[in-house]
TORGU-443952 format. One record per residue: residue number from 1; x, y, z of N, C-alpha, C in turn. Coordinates in steps of 0.2 Angstrom, whole numbers, padded with zeros to 4 digits, always signed. Layout:
N
+-----+-------+-------+-------+-------+-------+-------+-------+-------+-------+
: num :  n_xx :  n_yy :  n_zz : ca_xx : ca_yy : ca_zz :  c_xx :  c_yy :  c_zz :
+-----+-------+-------+-------+-------+-------+-------+-------+-------+-------+
: NUM :     X :     Y :     Z :     X :     Y :     Z :     X :     Y :     Z :
...
+-----+-------+-------+-------+-------+-------+-------+-------+-------+-------+
This chain:
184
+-----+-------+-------+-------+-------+-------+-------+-------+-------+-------+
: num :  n_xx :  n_yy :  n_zz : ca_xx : ca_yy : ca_zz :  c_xx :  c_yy :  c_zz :
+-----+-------+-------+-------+-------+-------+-------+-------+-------+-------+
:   1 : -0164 : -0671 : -0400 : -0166 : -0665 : -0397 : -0160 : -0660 : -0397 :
:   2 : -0161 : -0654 : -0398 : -0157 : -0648 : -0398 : -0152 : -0649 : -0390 :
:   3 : -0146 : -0644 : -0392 : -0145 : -0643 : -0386 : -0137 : -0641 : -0388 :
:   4 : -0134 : -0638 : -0384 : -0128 : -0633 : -0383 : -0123 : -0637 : -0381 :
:   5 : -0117 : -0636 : -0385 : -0113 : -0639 : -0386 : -0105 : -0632 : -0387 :
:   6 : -0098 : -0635 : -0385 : -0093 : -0629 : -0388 : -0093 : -0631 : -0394 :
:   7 : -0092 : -0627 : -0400 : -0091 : -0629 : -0409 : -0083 : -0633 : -0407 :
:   8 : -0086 : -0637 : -0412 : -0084 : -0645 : -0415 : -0084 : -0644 : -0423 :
:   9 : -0076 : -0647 : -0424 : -0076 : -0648 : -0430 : -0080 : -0654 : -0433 :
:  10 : -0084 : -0657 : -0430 : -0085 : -0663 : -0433 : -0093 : -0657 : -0437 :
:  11 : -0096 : -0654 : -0435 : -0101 : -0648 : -0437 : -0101 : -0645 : -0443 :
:  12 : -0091 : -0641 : -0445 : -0090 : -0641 : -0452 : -0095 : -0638 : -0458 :
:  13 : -0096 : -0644 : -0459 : -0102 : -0644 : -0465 : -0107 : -0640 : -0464 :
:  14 : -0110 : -0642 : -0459 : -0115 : -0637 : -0457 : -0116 : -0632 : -0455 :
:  15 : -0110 : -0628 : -0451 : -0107 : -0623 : -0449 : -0105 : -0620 : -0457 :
:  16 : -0103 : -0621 : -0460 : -0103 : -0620 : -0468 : -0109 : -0618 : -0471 :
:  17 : -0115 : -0623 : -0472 : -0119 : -0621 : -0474 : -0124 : -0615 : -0471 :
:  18 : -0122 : -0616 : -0466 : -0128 : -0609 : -0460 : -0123 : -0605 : -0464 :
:  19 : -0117 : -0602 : -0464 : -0113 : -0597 : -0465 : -0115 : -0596 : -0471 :
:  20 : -0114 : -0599 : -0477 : -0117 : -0596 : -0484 : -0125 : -0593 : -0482 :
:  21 : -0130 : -0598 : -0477 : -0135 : -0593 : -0477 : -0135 : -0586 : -0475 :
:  22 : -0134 : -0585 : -0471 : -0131 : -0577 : -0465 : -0127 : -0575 : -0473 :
:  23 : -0123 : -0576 : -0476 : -0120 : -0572 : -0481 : -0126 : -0571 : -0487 :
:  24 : -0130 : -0573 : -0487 : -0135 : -0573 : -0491 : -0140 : -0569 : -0490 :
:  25 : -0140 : -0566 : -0482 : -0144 : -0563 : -0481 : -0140 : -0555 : -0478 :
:  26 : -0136 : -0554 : -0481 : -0130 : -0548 : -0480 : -0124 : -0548 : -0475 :
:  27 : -0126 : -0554 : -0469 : -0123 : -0553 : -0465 : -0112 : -0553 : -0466 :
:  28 : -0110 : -0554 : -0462 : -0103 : -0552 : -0463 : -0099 : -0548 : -0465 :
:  29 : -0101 : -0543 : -0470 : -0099 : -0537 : -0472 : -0097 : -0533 : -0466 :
:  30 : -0092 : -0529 : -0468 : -0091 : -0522 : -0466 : -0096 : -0518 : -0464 :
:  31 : -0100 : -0518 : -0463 : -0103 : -0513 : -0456 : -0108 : -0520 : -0451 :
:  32 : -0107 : -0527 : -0453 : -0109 : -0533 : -0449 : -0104 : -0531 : -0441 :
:  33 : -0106 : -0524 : -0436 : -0100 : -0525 : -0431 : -0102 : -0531 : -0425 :
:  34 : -0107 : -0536 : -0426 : -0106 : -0543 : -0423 : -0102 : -0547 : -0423 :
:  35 : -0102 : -0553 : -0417 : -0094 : -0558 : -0416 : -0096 : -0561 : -0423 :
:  36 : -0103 : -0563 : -0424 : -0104 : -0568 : -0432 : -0101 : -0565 : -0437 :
:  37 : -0103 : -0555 : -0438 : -0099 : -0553 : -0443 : -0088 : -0551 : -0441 :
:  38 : -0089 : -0552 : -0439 : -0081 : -0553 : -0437 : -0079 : -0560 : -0438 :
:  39 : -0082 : -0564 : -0435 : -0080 : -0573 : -0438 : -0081 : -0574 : -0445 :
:  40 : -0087 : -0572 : -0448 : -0084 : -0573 : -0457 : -0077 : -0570 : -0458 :
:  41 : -0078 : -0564 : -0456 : -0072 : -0559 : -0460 : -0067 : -0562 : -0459 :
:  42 : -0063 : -0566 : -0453 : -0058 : -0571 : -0450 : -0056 : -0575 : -0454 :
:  43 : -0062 : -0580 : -0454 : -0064 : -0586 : -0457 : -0063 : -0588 : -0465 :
:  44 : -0065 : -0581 : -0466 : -0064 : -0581 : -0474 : -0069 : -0585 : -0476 :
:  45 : -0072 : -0586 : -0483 : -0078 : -0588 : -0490 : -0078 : -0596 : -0484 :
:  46 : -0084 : -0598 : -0482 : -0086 : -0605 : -0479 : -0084 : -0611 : -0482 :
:  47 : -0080 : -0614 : -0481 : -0079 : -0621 : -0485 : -0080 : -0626 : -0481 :
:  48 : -0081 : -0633 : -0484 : -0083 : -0637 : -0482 : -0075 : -0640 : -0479 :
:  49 : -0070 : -0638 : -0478 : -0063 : -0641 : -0477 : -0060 : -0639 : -0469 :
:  50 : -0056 : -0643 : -0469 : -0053 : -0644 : -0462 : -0049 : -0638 : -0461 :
:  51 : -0046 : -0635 : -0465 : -0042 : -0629 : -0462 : -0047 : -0624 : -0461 :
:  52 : -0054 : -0624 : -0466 : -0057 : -0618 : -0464 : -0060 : -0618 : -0457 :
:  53 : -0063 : -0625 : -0456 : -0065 : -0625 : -0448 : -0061 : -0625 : -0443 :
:  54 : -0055 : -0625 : -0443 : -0051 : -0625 : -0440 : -0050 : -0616 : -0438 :
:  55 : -0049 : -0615 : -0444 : -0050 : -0608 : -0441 : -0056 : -0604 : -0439 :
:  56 : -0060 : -0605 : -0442 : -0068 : -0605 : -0434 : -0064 : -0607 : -0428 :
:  57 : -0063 : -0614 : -0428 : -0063 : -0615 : -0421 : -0056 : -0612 : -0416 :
:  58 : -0053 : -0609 : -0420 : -0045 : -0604 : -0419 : -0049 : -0600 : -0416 :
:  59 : -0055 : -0595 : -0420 : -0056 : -0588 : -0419 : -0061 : -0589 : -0413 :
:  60 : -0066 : -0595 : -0412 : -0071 : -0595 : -0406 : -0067 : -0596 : -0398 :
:  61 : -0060 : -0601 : -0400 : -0058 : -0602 : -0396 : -0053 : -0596 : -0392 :
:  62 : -0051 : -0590 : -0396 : -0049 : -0584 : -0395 : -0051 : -0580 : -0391 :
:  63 : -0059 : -0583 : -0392 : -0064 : -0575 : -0388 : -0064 : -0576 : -0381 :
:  64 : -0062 : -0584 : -0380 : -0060 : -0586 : -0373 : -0054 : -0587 : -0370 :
:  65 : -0049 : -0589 : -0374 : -0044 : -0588 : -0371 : -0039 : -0585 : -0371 :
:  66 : -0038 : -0578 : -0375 : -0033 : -0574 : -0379 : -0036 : -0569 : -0383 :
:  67 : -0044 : -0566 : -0379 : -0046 : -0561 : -0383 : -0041 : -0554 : -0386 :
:  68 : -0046 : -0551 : -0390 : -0042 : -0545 : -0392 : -0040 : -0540 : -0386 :
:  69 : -0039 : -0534 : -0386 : -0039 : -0529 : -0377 : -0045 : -0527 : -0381 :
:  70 : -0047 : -0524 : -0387 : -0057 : -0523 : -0385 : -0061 : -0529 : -0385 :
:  71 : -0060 : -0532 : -0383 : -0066 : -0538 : -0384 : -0063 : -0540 : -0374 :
:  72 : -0071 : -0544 : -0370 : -0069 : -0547 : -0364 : -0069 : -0554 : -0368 :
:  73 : -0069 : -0557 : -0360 : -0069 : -0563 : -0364 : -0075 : -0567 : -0363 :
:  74 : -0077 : -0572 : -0367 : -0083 : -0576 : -0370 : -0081 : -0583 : -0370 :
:  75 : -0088 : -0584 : -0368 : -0088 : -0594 : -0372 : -0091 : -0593 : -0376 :
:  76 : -0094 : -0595 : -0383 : -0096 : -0598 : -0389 : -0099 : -0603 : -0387 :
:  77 : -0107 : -0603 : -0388 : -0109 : -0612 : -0388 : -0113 : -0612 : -0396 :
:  78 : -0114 : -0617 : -0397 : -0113 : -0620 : -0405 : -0123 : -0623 : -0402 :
:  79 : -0130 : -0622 : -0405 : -0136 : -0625 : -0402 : -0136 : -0628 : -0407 :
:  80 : -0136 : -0636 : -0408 : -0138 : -0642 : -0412 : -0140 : -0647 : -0411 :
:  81 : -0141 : -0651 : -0416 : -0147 : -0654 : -0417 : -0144 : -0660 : -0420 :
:  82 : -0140 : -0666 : -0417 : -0135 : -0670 : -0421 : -0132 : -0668 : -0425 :
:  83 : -0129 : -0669 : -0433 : -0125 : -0668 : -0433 : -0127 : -0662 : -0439 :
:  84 : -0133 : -0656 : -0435 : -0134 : -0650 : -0438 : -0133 : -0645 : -0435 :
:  85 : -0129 : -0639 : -0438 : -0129 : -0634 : -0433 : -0136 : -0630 : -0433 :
:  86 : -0137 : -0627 : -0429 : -0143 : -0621 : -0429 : -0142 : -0614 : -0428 :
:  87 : -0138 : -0613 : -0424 : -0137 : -0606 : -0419 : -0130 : -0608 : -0415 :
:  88 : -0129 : -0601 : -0416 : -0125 : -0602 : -0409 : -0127 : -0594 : -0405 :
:  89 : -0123 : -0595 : -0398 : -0124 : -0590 : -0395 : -0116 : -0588 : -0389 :
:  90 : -0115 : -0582 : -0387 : -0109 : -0580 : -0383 : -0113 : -0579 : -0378 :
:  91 : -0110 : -0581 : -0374 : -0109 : -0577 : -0366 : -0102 : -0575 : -0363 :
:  92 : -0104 : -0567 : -0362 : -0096 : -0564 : -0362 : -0099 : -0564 : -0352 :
:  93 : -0090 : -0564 : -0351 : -0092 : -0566 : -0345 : -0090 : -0560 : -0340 :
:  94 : -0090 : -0555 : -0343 : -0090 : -0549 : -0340 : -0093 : -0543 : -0344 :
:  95 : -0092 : -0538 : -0343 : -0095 : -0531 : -0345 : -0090 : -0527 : -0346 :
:  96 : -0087 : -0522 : -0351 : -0085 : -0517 : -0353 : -0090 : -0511 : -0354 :
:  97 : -0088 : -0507 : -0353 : -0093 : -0498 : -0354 : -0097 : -0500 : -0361 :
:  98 : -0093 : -0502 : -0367 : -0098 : -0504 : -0373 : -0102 : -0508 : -0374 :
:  99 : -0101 : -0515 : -0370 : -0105 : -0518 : -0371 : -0112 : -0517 : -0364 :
: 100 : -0112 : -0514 : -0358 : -0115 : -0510 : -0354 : -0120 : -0506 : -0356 :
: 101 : -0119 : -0504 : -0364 : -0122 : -0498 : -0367 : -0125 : -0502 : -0372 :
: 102 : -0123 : -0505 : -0373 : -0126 : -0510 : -0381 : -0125 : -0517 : -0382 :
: 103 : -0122 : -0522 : -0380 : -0120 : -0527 : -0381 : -0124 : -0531 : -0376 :
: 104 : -0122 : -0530 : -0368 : -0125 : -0535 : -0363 : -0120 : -0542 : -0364 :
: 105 : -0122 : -0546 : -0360 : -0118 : -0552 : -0358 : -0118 : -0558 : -0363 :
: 106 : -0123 : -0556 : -0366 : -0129 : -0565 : -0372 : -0129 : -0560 : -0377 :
: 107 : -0128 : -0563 : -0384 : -0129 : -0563 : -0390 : -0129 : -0569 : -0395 :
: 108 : -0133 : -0570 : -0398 : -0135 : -0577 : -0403 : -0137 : -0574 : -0410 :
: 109 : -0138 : -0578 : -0412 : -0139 : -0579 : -0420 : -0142 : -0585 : -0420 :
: 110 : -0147 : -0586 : -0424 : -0151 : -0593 : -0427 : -0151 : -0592 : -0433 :
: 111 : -0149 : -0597 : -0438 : -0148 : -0599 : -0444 : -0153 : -0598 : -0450 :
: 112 : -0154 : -0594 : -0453 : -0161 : -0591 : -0456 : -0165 : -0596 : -0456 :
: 113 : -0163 : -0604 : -0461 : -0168 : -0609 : -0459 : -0171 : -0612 : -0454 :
: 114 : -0167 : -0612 : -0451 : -0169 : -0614 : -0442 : -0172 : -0610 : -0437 :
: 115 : -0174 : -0601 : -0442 : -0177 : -0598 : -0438 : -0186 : -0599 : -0438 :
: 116 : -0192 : -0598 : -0434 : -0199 : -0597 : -0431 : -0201 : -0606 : -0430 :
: 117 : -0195 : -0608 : -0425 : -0196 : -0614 : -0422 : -0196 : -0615 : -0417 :
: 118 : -0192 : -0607 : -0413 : -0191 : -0609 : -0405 : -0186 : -0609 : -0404 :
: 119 : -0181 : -0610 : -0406 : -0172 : -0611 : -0406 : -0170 : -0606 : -0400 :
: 120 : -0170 : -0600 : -0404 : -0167 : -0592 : -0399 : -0170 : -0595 : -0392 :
: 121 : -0177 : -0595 : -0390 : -0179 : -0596 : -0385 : -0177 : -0602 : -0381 :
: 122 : -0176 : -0607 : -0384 : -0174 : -0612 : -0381 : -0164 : -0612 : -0379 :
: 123 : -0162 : -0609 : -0385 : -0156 : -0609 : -0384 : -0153 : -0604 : -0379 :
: 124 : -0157 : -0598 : -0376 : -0155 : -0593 : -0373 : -0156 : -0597 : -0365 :
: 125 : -0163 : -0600 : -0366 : -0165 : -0605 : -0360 : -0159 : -0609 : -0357 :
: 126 : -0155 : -0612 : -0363 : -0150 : -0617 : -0361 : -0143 : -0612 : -0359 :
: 127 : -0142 : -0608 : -0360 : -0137 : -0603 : -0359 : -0136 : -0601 : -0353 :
: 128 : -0141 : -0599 : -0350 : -0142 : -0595 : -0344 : -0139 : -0599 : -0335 :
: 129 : -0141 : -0604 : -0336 : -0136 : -0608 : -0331 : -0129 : -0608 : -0330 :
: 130 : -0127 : -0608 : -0339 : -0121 : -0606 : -0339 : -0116 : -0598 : -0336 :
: 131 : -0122 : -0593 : -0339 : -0119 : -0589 : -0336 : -0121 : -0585 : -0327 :
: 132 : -0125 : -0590 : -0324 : -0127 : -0591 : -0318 : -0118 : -0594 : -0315 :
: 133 : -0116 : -0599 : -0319 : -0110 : -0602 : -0316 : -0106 : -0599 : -0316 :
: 134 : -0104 : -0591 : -0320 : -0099 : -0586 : -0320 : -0102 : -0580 : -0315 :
: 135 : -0105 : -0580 : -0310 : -0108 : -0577 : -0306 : -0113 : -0569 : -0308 :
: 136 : -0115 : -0570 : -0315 : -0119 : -0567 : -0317 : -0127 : -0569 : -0315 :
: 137 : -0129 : -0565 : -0312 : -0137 : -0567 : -0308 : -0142 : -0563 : -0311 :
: 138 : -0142 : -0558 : -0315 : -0147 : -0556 : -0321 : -0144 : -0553 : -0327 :
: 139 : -0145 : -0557 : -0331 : -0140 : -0555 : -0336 : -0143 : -0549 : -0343 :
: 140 : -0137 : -0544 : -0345 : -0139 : -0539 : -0348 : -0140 : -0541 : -0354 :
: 141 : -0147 : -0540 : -0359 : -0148 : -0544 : -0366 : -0150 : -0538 : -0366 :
: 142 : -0146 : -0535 : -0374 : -0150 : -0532 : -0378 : -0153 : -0533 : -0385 :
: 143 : -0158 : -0527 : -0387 : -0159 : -0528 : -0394 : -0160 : -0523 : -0399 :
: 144 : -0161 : -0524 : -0404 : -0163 : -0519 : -0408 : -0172 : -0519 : -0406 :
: 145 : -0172 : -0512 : -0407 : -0181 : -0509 : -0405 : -0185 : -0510 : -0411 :
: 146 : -0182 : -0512 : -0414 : -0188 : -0515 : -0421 : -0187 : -0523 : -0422 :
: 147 : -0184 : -0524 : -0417 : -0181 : -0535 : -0419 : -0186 : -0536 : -0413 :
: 148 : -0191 : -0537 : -0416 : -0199 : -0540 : -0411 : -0198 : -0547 : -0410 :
: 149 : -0195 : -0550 : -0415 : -0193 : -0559 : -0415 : -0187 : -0559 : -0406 :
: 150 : -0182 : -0555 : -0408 : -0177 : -0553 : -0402 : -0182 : -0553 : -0394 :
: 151 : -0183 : -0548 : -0396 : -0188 : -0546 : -0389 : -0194 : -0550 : -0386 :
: 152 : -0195 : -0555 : -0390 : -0199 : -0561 : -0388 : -0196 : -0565 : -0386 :
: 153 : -0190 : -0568 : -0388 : -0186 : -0572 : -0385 : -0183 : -0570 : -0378 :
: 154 : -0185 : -0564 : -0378 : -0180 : -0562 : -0370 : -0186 : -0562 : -0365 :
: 155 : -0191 : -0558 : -0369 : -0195 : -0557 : -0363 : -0200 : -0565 : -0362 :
: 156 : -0201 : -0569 : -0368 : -0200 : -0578 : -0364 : -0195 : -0581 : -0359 :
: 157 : -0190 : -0579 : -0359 : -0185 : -0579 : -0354 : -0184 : -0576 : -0347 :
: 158 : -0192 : -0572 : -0346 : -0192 : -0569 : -0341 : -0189 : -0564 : -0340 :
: 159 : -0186 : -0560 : -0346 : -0182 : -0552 : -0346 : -0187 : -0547 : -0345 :
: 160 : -0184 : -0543 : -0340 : -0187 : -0538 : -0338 : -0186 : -0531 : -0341 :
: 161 : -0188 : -0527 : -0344 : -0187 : -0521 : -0348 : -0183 : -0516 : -0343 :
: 162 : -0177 : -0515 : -0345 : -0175 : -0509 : -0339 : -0176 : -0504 : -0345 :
: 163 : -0171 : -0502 : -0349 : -0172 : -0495 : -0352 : -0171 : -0496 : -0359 :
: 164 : -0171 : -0491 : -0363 : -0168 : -0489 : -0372 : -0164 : -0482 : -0372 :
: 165 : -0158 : -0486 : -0375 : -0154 : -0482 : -0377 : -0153 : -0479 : -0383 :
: 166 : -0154 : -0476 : -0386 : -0154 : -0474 : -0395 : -0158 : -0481 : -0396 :
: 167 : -0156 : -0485 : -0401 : -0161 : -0490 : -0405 : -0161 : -0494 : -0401 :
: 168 : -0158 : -0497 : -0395 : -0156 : -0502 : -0392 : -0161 : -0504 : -0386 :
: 169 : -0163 : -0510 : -0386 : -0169 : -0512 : -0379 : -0165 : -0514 : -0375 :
: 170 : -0162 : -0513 : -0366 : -0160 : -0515 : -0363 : -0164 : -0518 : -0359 :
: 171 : -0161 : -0525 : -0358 : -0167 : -0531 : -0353 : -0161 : -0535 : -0348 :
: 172 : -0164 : -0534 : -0343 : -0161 : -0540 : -0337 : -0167 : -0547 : -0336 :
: 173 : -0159 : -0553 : -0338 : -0164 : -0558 : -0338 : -0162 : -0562 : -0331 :
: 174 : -0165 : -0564 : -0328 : -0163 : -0570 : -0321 : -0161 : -0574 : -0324 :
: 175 : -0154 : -0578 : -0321 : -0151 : -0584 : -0323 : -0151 : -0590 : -0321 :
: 176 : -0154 : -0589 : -0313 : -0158 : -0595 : -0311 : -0165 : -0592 : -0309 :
: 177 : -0166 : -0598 : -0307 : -0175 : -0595 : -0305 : -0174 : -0593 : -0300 :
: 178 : -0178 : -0586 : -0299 : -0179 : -0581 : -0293 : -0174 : -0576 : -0294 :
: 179 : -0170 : -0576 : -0299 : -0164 : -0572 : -0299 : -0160 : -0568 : -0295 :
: 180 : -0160 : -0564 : -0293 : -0155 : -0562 : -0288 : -0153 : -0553 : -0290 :
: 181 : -0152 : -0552 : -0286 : -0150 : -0543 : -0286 : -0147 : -0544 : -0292 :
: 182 : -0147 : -0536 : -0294 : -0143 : -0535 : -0303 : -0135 : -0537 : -0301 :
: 183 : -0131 : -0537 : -0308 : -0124 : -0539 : -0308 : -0121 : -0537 : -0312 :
: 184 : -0118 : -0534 : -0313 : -0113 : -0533 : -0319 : -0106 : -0536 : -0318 :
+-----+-------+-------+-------+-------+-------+-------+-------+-------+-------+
């Protein structure tokens, strides 16, 4: 059974392999301004070896304890499947002006193979306690206005439509059940 975990070099391989898919499907590149497309760029070409994972696990463990000054800080959770990765997802544990306006608190990625099973929607589900536990009580998810997969994930989640900013859906999701006044 799926379920959230902090990235483990023991994953590696897997964590490799989902990275070659995402590069296969344009991601990491220079205009990629996601954490996934900033962690290839880090990480350099996926390999199956211990120094590559090591630096994965360098650069995830950075967003938490040693961010950049533009970046807050985050936890990384790793969604898997024994010894498969599938997805992972951030929860930044606060808000900057940029991410206020585009970013939000949750951002995920599912592994092209792994994607129209469910994963996003369950792994956003397993997230949210988490960030219930950093005193976030509706948390900001955004999207793109044409990523209809995205938007189904949030609003299974219970997210509620606040607004659109240029391309972007803005949705407050409740962290626990019954939610609680907004938070930034």
């Amino acid at each position: 059974m799926p379920e959230l975990i902090l990235p483990t070099a023991r994953l590696g391989p897997s964590f490799a392999a989902a990275i070659r898919e995402f590069l296969a499907e344009g991601r990491g590149g220079p205009d990629d301004r996601t954490l996934l497309g900033d962690l290839i760029r880090q990480a350099g070409p996926p390999e199956d070896t211990g120094p590559w994972i090591a630096r994965v696990l360098d650069f995830e463990r950075m967003l938490t304890d040693d961010p950049p000054a533009s970046f807050v800080p985050c936890t990384t959770y790793w969604w898997t499947d024994g010894d498969t990765y599938l997805g992972r997802i951030n929860l930044r544990h606060r808000l900057n002006e940029h991410l206020r306006e585009y970013g939000g608190h949750i951002g995920y990625d599912i592994r092209p193979t792994a994607r129209r099973r469910g994963h996003a929607t369950a792994m956003l589900a397993a997230a949210l306690p988490h960030a219930a536990a950093l005193g976030i009580e509706k948390a900001l998810i955004t999207c793109d206005d044409d990523n209809i997969a995205s938007r189904k994930v949030i609003e299974a989640n219970n997210g509620v439509f606040e607004d659109q900013r240029g391309t972007k859906l803005r949705y407050r999701v409740p962290t626990a059940p019954g939610g609680g006044p907004r938070r930034d």
